[in-house]
C-alpha positions as a Python dict, from the first residue, in 0.01 Angstrom:
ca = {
    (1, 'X'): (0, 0, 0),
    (2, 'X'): (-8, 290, 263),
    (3, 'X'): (-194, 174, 592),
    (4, 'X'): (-496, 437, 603),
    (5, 'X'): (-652, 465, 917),
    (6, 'X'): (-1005, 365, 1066),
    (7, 'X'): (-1249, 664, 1062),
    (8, 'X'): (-1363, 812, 1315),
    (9, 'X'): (-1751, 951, 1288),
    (10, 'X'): (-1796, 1285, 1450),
    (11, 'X'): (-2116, 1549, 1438),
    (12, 'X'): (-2048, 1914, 1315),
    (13, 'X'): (-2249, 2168, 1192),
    (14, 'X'): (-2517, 1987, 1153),
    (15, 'X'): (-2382, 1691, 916),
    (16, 'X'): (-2173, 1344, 1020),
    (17, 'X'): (-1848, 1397, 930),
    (18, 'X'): (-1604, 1069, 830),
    (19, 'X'): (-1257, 1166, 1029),
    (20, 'X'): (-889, 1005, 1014),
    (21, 'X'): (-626, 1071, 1230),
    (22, 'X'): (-291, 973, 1337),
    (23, 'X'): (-46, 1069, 1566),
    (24, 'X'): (-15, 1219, 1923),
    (25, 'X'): (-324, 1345, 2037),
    (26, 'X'): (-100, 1635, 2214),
    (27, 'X'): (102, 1729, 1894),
    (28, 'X'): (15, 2023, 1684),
    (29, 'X'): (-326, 1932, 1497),
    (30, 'X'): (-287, 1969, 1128),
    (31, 'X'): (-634, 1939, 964),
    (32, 'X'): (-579, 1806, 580),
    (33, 'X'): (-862, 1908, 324),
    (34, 'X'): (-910, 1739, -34),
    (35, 'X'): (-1048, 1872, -355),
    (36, 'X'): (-1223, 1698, -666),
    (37, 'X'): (-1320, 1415, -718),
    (38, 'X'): (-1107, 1273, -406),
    (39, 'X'): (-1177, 1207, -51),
    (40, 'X'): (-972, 1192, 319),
    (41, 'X'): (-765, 915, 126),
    (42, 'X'): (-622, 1161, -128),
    (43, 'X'): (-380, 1219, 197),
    (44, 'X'): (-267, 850, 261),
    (45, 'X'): (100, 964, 196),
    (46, 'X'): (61, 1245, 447),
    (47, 'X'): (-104, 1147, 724),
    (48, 'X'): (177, 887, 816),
    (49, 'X'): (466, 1129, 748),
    (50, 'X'): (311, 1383, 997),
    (51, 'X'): (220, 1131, 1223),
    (52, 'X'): (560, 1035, 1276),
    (53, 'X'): (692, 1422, 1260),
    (54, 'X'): (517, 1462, 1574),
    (55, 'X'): (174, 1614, 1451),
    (56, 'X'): (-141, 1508, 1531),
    (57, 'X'): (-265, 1472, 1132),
    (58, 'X'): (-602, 1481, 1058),
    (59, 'X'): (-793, 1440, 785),
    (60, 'X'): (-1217, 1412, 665),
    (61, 'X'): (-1410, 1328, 393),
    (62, 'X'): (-1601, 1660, 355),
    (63, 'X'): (-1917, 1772, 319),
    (64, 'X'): (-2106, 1533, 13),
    (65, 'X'): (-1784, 1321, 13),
    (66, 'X'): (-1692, 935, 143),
    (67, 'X'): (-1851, 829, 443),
    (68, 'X'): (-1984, 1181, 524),
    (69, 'X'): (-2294, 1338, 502),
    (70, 'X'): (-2435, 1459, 132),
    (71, 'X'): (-2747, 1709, 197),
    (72, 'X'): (-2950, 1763, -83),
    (73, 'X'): (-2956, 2173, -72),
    (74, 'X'): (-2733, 2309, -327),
    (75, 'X'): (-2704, 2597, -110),
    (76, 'X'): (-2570, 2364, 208),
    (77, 'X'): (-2256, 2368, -12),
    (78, 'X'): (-2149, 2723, 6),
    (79, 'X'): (-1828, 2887, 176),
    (80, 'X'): (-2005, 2974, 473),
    (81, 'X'): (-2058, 2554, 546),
    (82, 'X'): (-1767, 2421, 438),
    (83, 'X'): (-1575, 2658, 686),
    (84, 'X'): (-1834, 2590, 938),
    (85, 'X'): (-1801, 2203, 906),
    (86, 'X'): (-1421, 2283, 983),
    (87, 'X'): (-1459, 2460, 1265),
    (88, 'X'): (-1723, 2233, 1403),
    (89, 'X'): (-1453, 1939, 1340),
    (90, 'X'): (-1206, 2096, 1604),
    (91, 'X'): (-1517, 2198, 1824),
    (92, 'X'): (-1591, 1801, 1802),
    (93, 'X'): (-1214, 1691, 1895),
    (94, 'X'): (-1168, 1935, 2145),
    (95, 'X'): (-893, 2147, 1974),
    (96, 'X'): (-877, 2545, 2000),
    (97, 'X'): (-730, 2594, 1669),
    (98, 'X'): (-542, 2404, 1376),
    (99, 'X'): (-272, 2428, 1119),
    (100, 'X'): (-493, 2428, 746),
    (101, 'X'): (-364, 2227, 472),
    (102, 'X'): (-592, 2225, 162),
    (103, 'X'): (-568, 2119, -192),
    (104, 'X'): (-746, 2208, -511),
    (105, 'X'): (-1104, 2293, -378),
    (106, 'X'): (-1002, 2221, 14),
    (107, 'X'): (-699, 2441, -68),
    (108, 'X'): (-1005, 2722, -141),
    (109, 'X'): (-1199, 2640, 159),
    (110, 'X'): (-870, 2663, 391),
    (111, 'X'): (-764, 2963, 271),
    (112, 'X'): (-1098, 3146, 395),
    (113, 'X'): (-1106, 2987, 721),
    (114, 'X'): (-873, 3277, 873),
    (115, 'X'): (-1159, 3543, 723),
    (116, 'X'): (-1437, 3337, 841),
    (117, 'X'): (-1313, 3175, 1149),
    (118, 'X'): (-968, 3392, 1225),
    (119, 'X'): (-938, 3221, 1578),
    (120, 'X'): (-930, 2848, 1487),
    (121, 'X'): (-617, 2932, 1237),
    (122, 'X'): (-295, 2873, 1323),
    (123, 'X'): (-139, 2879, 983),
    (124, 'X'): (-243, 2738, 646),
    (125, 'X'): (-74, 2586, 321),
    (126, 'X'): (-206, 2598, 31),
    (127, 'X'): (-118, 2251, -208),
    (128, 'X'): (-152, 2382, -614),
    (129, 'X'): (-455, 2632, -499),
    (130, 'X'): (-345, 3009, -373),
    (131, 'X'): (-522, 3250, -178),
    (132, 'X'): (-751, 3377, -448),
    (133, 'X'): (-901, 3744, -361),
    (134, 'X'): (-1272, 3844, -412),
    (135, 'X'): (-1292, 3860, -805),
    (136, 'X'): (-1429, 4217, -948),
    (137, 'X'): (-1713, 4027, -1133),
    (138, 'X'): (-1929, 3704, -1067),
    (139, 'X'): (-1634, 3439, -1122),
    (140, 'X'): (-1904, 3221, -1340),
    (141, 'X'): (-2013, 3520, -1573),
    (142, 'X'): (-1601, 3564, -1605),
    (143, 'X'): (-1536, 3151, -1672),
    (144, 'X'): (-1774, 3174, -1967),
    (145, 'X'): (-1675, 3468, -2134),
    (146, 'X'): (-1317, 3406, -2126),
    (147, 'X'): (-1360, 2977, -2180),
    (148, 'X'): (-1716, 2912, -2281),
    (149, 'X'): (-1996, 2660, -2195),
    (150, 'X'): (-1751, 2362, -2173),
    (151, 'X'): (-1563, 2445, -1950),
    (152, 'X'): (-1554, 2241, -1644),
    (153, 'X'): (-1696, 2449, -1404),
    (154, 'X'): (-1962, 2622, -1649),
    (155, 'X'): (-2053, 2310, -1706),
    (156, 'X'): (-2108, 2203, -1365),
    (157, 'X'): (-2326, 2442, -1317),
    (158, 'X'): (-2605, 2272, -1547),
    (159, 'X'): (-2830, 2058, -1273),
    (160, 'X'): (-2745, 1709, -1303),
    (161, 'X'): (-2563, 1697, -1601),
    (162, 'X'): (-2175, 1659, -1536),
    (163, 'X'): (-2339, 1451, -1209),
    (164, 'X'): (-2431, 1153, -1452),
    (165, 'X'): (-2156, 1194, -1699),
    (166, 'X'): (-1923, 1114, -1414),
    (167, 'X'): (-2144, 860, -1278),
    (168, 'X'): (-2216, 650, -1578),
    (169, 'X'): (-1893, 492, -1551),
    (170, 'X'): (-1709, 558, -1244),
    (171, 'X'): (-1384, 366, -1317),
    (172, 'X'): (-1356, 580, -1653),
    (173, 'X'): (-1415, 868, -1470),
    (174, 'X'): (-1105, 780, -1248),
    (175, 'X'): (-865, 666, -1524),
    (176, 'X'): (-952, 995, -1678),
    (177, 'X'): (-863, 1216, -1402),
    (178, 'X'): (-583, 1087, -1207),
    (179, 'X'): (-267, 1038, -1421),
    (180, 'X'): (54, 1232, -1351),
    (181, 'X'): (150, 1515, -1499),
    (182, 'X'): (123, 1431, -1909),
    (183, 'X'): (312, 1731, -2028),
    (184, 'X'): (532, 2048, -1954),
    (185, 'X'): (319, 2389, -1830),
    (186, 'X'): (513, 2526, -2132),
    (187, 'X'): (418, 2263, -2377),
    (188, 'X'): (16, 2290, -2282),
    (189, 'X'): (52, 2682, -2322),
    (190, 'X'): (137, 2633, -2708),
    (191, 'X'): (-172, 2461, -2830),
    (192, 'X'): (-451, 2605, -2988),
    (193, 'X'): (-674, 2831, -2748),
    (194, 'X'): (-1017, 2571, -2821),
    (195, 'X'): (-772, 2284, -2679),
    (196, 'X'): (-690, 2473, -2350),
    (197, 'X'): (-1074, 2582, -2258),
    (198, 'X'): (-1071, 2338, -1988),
    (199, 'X'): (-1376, 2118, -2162),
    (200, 'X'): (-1267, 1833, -1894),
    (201, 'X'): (-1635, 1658, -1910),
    (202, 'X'): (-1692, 1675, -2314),
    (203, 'X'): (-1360, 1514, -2309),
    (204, 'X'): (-1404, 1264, -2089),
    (205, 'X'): (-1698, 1201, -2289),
    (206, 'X'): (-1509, 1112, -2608),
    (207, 'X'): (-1188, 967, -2478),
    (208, 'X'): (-1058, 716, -2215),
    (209, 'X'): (-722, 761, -2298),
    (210, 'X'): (-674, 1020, -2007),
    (211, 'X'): (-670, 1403, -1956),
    (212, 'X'): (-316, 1557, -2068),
    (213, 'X'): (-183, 1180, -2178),
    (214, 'X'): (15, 1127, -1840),
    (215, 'X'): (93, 810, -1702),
    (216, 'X'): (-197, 614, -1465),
    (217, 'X'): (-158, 761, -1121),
    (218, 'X'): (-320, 489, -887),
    (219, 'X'): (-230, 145, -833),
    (220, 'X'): (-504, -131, -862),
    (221, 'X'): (-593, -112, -511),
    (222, 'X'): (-608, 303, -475),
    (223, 'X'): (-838, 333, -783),
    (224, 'X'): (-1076, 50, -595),
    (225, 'X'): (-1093, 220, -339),
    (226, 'X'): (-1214, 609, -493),
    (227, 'X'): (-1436, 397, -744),
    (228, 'X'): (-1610, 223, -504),
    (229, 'X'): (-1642, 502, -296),
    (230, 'X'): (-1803, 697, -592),
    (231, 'X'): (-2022, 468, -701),
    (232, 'X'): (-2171, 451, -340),
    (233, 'X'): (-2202, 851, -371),
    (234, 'X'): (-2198, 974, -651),
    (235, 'X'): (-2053, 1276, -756),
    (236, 'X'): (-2346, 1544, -717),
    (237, 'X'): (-2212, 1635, -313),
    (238, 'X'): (-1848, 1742, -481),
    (239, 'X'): (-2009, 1921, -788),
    (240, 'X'): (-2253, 2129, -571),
    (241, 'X'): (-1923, 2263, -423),
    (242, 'X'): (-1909, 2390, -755),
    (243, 'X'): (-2261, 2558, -769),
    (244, 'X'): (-2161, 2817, -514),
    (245, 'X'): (-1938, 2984, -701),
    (246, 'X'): (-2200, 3290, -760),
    (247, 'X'): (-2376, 3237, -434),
    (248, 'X'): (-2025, 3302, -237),
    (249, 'X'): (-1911, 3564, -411),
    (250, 'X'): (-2236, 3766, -355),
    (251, 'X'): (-2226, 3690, -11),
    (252, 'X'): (-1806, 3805, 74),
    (253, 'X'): (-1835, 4181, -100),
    (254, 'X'): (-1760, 4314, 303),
    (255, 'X'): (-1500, 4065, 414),
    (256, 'X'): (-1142, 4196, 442),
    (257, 'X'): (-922, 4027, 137),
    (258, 'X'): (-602, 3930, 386),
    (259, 'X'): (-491, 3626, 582),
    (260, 'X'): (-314, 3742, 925),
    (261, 'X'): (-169, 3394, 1003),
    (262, 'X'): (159, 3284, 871),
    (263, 'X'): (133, 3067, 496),
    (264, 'X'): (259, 2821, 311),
    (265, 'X'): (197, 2830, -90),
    (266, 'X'): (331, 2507, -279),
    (267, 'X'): (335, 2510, -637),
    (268, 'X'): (335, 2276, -899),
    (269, 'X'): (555, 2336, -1201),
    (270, 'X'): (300, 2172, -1468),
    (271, 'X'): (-55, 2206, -1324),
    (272, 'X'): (-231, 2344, -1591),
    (273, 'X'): (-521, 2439, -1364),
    (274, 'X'): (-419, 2574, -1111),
    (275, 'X'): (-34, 2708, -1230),
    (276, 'X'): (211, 2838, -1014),
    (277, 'X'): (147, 3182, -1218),
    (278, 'X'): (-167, 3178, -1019),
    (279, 'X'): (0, 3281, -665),
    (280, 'X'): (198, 3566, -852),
    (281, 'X'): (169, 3851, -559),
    (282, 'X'): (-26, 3637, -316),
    (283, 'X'): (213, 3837, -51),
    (284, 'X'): (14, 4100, -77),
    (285, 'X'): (-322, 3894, 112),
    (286, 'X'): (-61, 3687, 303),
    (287, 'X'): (216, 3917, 456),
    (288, 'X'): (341, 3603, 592),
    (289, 'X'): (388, 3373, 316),
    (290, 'X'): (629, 3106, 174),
    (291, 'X'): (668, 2962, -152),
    (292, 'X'): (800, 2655, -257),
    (293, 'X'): (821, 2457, -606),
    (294, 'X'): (778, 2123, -709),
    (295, 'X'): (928, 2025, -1014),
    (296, 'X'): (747, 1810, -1295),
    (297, 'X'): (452, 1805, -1098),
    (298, 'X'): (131, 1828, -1223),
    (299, 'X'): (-214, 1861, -1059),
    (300, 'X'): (-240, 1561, -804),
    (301, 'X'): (86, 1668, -623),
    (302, 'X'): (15, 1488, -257),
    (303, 'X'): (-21, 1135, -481),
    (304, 'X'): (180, 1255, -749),
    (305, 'X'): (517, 1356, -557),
    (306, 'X'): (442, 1240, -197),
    (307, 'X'): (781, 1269, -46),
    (308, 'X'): (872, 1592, -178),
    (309, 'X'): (552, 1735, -42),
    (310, 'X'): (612, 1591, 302),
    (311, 'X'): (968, 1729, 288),
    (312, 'X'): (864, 2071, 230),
    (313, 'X'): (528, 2050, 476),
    (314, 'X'): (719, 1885, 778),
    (315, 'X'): (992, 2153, 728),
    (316, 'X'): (789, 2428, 757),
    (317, 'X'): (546, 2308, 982),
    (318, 'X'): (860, 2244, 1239),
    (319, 'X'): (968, 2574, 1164),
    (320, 'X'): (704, 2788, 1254),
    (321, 'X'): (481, 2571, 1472),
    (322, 'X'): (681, 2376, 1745),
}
């Protein structure tokens, strides 16, 4: 078991925000964001590797997550607060600015900090999730032509619904979700189109045998800790992240496409999700920008393959920032 560290409970942007950290308060902060359904634990491999690098890691249970705060305003959950609750994190710890580090949905919040908050960015990497540029069309409208109603996020989008699927039984919900990577990118790509729409929920709904068939990722003591932390919350605070889909693309039709700081992109080969294919000319919205693989890898990567993400963070992070 990886020793996680005590939070610490700061105030930002108007919410309480749940923070770990490690390392020397003087190294170069490196602020770690999770997706969903996880939390500031997600980075328990991380935080000790940086720590020991030399970095000061840092890591929060965001907005409607853990031990943070969960308004009840769908609209508290757009682009423009999540970024905000960032930047009101380093305002709390006294830090100018910050390496980014996001995955899955926190790999979509990082990657607008440098358009909405260009001064408190030092760099970013983005874990499965690339810098994704302002779709042509309202990205739900586009999800439910090309995927339908069951789709994940579609489906999110109905008020309550996925919220007590999830919540029903929380431990299902977890064996579900987190198993490693259950077959090859090129494997998934071969089945029928009406088994790749991406109908997580209805599926979860009919099976407990697991999304994709791969192996249990979590020992007994990780999954008691997310499903005890989820049955505490709930999952309505992560799905409203969800909900904003529409309301932030409406709102970023001026904002310059292009991230001026220097990035990190890491791939995995078989995340079905969010596929390397994904960052396919992300140079051209981050000049700066390196790539890097990770084989048989599927969506969970930074509790999936723990080392070989710290190899390739810690490497660049040296690199470029010390």
């Amino acid at each position: 078991m990886v020793s996680f560290p005590t939070p610490t409970m700061i105030k930002t942007n108007g919410i309480d925000m749940a923070v770990y950290e490690a390392g020397p308060k003087d190294g170069v902060p490196v602020v770690m964001c999770h997706g969903f359904p996880e939390l500031a634990y997600s980075w328990r491999h991380q935080i000790p590797a940086l720590a020991a690098a030399g970095f000061r890691a840092i890591a929060p249970d965001q907005r409607g997550y853990g031990l943070s705060s969960r308004p009840s305003a769908v609209t508290d959950y757009d682009m423009e607060h999540l970024t905000g609750d960032l930047a009101g994190l380093l305002d709390a710890l006294n830090l100018k600015d910050a390496i980014f580090c996001g995955h899955d949905w926190g790999g979509l919040v990082v990657w607008q900090m440098p358009l909405f908050h260009p001064k408190r960015v030092r760099g970013v990497i983005g874990v499965n999730t690339p810098f994704l540029p302002r779709a042509p069309v309202d990205p739900i409208l586009a999800m439910r032509t090309m995927f339908g109603e069951d789709m994940y996020i579609v489906y999110f989008q109905k008020p309550g619904a996925a919220d007590a699927v999830l919540a029903k039984d929380v431990g299902k919900s977890f064996r579900f979700f987190m198993r490693k990577s259950g077959m090859k990118a090129s494997e998934y790509a071969k089945l029928p189109a009406e088994q790749r729409n991406l109908a997580l929920v209805k599926a979860l709904e009919a099976d407990e045998g697991g999304w994709g068939g791969g192996q249990p990722l979590l020992n007994d003591e990780e999954m008691k800790f997310f499903v005890d932390t989820f049955t505490k919350t709930g999952f309505t605070g992560g799905i409203n992240w969800y909900r904003n889909f529409s309301r932030n693309w409406e709102r970023s039709g001026t904002m310059e496409q292009k991230v001026h700081v220097p990035g990190l992109m890491v791939m995995a080969e078989d995340d079905v999700v969010l596929s390397p294919a994904m960052a396919d000319g992300m140079e051209m919205y981050v000049p700066d920008l390196e790539k890097a693989l990770i084989k048989d890898c599927g969506h969970w990567t930074q509790q999936e393959h723990p080392d070989e993400l710290n190899k390739i963070m810690i490497d660049w992070l040296k690199r470029r920032f010390t």
